[in-house]
C-alpha positions as CSV (number, residue, x, y, z in Angstrom):
1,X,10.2,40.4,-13.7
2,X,7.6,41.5,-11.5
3,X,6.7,40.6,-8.3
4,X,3.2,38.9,-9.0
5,X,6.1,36.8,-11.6
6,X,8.8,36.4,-8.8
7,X,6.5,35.1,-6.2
8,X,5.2,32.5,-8.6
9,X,8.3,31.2,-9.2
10,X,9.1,30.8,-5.3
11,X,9.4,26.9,-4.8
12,X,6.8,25.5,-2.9
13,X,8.3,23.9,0.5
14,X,6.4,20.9,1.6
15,X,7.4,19.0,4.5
16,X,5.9,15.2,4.9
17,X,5.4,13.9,8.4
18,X,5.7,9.9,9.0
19,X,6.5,8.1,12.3
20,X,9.0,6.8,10.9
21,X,10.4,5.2,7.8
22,X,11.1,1.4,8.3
23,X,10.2,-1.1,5.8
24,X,6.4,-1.2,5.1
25,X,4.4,-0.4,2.7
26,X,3.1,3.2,3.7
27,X,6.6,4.2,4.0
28,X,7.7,3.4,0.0
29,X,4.7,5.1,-0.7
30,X,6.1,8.3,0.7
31,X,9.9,7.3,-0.8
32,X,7.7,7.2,-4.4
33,X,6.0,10.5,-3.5
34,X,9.1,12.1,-2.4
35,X,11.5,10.6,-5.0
36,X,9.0,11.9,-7.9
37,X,8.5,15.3,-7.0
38,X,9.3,18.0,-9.3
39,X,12.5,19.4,-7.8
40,X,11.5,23.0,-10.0
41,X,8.7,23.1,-7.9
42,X,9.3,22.2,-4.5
43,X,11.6,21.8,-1.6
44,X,11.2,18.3,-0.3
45,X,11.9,17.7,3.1
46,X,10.8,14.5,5.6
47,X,10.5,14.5,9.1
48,X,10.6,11.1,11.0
49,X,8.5,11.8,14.7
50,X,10.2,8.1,16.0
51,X,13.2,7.1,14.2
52,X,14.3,7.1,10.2
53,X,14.4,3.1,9.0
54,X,15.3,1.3,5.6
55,X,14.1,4.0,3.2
56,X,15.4,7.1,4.7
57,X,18.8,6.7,3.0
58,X,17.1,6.1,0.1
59,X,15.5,9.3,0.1
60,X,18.7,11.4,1.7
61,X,20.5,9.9,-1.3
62,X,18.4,11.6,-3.6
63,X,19.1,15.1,-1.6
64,X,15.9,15.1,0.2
65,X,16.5,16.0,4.2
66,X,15.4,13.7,6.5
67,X,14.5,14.7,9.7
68,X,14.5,12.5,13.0
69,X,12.6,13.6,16.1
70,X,12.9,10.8,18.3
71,X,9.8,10.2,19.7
72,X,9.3,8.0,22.5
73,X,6.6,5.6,22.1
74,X,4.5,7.4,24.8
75,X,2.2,10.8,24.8
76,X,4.8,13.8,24.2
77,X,3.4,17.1,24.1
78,X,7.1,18.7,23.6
79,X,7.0,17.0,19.8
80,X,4.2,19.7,19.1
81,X,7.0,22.6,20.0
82,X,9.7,20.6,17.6
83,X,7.7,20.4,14.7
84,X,6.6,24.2,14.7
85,X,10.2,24.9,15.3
86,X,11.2,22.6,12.4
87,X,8.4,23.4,10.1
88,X,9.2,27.7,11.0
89,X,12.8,27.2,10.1
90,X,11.8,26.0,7.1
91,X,9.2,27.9,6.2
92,X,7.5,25.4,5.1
93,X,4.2,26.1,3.1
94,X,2.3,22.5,3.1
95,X,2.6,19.6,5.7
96,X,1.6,16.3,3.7
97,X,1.3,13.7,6.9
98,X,0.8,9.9,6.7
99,X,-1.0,7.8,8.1
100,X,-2.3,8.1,12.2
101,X,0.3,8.9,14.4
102,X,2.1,11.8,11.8
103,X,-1.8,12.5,11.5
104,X,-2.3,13.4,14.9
105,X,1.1,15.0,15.7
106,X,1.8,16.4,12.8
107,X,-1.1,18.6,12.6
108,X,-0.8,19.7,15.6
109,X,2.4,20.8,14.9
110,X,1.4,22.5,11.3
111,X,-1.4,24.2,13.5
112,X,1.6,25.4,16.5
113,X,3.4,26.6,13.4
114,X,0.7,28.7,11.4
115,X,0.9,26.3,8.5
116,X,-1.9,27.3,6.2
117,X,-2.5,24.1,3.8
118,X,-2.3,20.7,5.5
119,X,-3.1,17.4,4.0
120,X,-3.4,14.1,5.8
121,X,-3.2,10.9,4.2
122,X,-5.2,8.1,5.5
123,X,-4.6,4.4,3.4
124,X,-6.6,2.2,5.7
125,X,-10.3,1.6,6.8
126,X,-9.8,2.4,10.5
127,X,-8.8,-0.8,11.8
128,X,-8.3,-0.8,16.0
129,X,-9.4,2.9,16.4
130,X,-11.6,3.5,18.4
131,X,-14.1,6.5,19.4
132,X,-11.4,8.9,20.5
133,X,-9.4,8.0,17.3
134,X,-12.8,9.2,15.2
135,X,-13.1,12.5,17.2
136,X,-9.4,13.5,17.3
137,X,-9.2,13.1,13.6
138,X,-12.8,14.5,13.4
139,X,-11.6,17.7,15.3
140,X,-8.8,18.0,13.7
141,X,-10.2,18.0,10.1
142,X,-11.7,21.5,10.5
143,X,-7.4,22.7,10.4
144,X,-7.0,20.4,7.6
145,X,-7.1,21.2,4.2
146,X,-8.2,18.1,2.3
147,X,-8.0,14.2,3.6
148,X,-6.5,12.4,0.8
149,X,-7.7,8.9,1.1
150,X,-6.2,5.9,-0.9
151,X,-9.4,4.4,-2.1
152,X,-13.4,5.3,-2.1
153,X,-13.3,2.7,0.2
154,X,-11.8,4.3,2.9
155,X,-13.5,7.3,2.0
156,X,-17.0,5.7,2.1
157,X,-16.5,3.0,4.4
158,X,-14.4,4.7,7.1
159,X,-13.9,8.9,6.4
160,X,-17.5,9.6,6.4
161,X,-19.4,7.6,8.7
162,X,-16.9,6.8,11.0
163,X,-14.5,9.8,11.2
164,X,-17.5,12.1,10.0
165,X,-15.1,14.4,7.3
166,X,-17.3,16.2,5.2
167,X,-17.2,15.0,1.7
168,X,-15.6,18.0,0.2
169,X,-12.4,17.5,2.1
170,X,-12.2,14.4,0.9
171,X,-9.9,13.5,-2.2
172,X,-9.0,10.2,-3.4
173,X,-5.9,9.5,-4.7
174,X,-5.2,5.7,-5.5
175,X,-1.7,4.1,-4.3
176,X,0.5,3.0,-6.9
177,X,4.2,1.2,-8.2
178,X,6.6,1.9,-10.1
179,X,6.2,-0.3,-13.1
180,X,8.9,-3.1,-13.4
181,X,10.9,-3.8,-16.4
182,X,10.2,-7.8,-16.0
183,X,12.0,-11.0,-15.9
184,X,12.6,-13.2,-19.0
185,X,11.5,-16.8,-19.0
186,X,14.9,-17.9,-17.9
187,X,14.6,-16.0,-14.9
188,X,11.4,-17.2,-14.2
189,X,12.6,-20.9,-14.2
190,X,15.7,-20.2,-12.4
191,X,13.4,-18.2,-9.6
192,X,11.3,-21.6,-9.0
193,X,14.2,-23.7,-9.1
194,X,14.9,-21.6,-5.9
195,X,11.8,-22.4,-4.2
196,X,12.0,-26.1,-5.4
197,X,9.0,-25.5,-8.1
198,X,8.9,-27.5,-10.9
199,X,9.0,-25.4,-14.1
200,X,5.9,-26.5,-15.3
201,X,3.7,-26.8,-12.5
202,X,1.1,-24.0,-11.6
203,X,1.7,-21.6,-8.9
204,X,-0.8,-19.6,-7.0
205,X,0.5,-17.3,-4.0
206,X,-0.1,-14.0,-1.6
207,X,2.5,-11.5,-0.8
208,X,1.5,-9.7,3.0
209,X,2.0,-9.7,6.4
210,X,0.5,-12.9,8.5
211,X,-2.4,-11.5,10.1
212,X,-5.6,-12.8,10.5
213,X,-7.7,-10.5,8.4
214,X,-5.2,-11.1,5.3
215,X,-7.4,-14.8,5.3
216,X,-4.3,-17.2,4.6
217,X,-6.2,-19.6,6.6
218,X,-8.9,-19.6,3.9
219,X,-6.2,-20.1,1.4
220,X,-5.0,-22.9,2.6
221,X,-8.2,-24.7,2.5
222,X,-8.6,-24.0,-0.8
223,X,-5.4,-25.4,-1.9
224,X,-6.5,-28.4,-0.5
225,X,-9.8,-28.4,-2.0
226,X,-7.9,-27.9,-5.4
227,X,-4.9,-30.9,-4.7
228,X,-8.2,-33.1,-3.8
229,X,-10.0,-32.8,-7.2
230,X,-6.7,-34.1,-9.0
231,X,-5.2,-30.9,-9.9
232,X,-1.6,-30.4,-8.7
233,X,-0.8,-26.3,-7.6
234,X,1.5,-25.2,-5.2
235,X,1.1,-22.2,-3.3
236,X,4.0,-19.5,-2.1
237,X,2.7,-17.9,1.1
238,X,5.2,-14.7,1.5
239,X,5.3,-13.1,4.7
240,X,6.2,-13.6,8.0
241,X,4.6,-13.3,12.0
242,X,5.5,-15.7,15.5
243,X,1.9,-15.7,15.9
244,X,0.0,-16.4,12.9
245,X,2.9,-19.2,11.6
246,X,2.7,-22.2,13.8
247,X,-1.0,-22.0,13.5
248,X,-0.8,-22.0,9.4
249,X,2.2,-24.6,9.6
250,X,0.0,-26.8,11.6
251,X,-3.0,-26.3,8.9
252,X,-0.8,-27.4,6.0
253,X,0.3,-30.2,8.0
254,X,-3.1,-31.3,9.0
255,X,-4.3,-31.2,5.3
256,X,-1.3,-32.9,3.8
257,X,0.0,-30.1,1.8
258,X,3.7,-29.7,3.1
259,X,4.7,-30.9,-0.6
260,X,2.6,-28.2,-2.3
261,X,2.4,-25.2,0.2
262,X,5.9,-22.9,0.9
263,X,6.9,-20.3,3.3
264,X,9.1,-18.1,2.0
265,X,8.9,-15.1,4.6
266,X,9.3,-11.9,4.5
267,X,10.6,-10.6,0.8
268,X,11.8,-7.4,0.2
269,X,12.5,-7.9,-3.3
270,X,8.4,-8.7,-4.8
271,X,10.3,-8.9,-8.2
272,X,11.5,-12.4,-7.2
273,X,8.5,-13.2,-6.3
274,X,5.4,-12.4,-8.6
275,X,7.2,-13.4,-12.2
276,X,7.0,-17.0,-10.5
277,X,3.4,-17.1,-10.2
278,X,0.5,-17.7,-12.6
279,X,-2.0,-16.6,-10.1
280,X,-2.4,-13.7,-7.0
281,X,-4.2,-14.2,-4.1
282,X,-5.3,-12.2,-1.6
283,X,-8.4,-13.6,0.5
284,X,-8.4,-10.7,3.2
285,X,-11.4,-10.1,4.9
286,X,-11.0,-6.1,4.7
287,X,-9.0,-3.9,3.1
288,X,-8.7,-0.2,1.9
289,X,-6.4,-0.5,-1.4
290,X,-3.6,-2.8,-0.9
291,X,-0.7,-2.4,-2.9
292,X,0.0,-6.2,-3.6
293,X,-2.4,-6.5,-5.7
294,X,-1.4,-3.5,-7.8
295,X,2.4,-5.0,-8.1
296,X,1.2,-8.3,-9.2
297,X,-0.9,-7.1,-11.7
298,X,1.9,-4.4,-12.8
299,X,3.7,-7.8,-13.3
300,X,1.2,-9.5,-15.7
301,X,0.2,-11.7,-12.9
302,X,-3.7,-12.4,-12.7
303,X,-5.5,-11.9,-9.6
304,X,-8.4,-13.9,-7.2
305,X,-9.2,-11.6,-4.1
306,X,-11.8,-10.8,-1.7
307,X,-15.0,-8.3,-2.5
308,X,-13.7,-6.1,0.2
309,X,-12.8,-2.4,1.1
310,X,-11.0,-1.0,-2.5
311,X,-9.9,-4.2,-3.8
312,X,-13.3,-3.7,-6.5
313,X,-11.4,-0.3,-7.6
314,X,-8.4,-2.5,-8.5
315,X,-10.1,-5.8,-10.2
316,X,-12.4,-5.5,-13.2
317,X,-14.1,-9.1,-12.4
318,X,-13.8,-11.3,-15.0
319,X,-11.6,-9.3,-17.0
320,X,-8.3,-8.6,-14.8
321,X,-9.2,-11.2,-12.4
322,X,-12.1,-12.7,-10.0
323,X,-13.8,-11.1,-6.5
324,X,-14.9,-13.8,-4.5
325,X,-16.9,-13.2,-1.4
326,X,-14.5,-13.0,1.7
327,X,-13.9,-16.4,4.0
328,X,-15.4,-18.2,1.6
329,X,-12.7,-21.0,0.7
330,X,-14.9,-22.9,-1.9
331,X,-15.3,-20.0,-4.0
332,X,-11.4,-19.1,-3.8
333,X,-10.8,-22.9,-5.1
334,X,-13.5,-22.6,-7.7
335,X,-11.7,-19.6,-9.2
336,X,-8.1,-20.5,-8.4
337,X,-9.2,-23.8,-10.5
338,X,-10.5,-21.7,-13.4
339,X,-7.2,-20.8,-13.7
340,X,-5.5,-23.9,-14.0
341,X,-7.7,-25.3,-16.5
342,X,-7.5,-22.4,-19.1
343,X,-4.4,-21.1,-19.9
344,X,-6.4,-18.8,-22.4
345,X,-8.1,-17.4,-19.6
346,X,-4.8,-16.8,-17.7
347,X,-2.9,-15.0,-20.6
348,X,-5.9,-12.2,-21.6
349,X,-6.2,-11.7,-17.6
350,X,-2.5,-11.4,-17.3
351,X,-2.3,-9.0,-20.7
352,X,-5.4,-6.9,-19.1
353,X,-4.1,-7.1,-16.1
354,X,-1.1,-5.1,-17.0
355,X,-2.7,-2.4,-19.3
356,X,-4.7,-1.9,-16.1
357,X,-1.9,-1.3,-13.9
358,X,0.0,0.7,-16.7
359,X,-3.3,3.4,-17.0
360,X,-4.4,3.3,-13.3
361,X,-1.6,3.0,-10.8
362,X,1.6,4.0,-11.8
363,X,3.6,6.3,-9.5
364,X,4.0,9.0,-11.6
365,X,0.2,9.0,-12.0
366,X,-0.3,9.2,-8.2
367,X,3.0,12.3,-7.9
368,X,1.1,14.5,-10.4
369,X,-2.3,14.0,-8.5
370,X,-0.8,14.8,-5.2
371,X,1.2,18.3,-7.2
372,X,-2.1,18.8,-8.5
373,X,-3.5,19.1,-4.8
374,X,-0.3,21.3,-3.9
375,X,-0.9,23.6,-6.5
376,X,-4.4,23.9,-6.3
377,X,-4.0,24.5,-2.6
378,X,-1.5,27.6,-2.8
379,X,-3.0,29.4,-6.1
């Protein structure tokens, strides 16, 4: 074999940099990058700058190191000097960071350490950064190889005007799932049966953290706008927050919908959630690409969502599912009702739906185009 031969077969060792790896939905995103690397490729490793969380075990059980740094929660210039150690004992060839904090310190460290091809992965439209924020990560785009953002929207909306990256280091690669094997109808009934549904009834709900900007307020007035034209829904609102909770518990109260409106916080399981419902809903006032949406839809399960940040890259309107304009709970009721009335409607959105999912978002999709990056970075 000759050397030009023996050097191409070197593995490639990436290390990806994450604050840490609790349960959220960045964090499986790296546990489905990680987890579906080729291992005749690369040497995976992870390292944690706060602590590890619910999915490192899941990736140490799949022999991938994990490792934690310990990172207060204030400025520490000495993490800079641990991750060039780290990433020099590894030798590590790419640093793939996620998301702002790994952005910021994580680079720094690749740059401390001489790492030639850094990528930084941003999945969200700047929400609460400020100037600083825009010129660190503007400054510290001329070390990095490419920004991979998670939708044009966050490319277009965010990258370029706000963060001004040049367009070139830009590359989008979509989030994704892992496509489920799905539920049988018994399942189904036995899954509403546990949220006190009747088997028969229609059932609209949103899967996401209680925050203001995911809208649930605007949900809410739309299921009453539907329960007062004589239809009968219920809604499933998954999701939990101290804050946000009394003031939505108080809104169902106010509009008489305790009957037809459920909490169910927080689910860590979405499979017992979306083969319940006949519709999605996410009425968020911004958004970059959000990941519920793809795991409803890789569940059959039409959608009704704002005309925000990415959410257009994930809904062919009218074919996989409606855009409605954000805060507008009139318009969510008007489609949410088109639902209920034609069950036609529902099944060719919940078959298109799927085949959408299937071609666009898959996590093996999103792996390759992230090797693809790898390679193309180190030939």
């Amino acid at each position: 074999m000759t050397s030009k031969n023996k050097k191409s077969a070197k593995k490639i060792n990436v290390m990806h940099i994450v604050a840490d790896l609790g349960f959220g939905g960045m964090q499986n995103q790296l546990r489905i990058i990680t987890l579906g690397m080729n291992p005749e490729k690369y040497n995976v490793s992870v390292c944690c700058l706060r602590e590890a969380g619910h999915f490192a075990e899941k990736i140490r059980a799949a022999g991938i190191p994990v490792h934690v740094l310990g990172k207060s929660r204030k400025v520490d210039l000495s993490l800079i000097f641990k991750l060039r150690r780290l990433m020099r004992e590894n030798s590590i060839d790419i640093v793939h960071t996620h998301n702002w904090t790994a952005n910021l310190w994580g680079r720094l460290g690749a740059i401390a350490a001489g790492v030639k091809h850094i990528i930084a992965y941003e999945i969200n439209i700047g929400r609460g950064r400020g100037r600083l924020h825009h010129l660190i990560d503007h400054l510290l785009s001329r070390f990095t190889t490419y920004i991979a953002a998670n939708s044009e929207a966050c490319r277009d909306e965010f990258l370029i005007p706000k963060e001004r990256i040049p367009v070139e280091k830009i590359k989008i690669v979509h989030s994704a799932v892992e496509m489920p094997t799905g539920l049988k109808e018994h399942d189904r009934a036995a899954l509403r049966r546990r949220y006190g549904l009747p088997p028969d009834a229609f059932v609209a709900g949103t899967v996401s953290r209680l925050d203001r900007v995911k809208g649930h307020e605007y949900l809410i007035r739309a299921a009453r706008d539907i329960n007062d034209s004589g239809r009968r829904a219920y809604f499933l609102i998954a999701g939990e927050d101290e804050t946000m909770m009394p003031e939505l518990v108080a809104l169902v109260k106010e509009y008489n919908l305790t009957e037809y409106v459920r909490f169910i916080g927080w689910v860590t399981d979405v499979s017992r959630v979306y083969p319940i419902l006949d519709a999605f809903v996410l009425p968020s006032l911004t958004e970059s690409l959000p990941v519920s949406i793809i795991e409803a839809m890789s569940f059959g399960v039409p959608v009704v969502a704002s005309r925000v940040g990415g959410i257009p890259e994930l809904i062919v309107d009218g074919a996989t599912g409606f855009l409605t304009p954000p805060a507008d709970a009139s318009a969510l009721a008007e489609k949410i009702s088109a639902l209920i009335d034609d069950a036609e409607l529902r099944e060719r959105f919940s078959e298109e739906a799927l085949r959408r999912a299937r071609e666009c978002f898959t996590a093996e999709k999103m792996v390759r185009e992230f090797e693809a990056l790898y390679c193309g970075m180190m030939s």
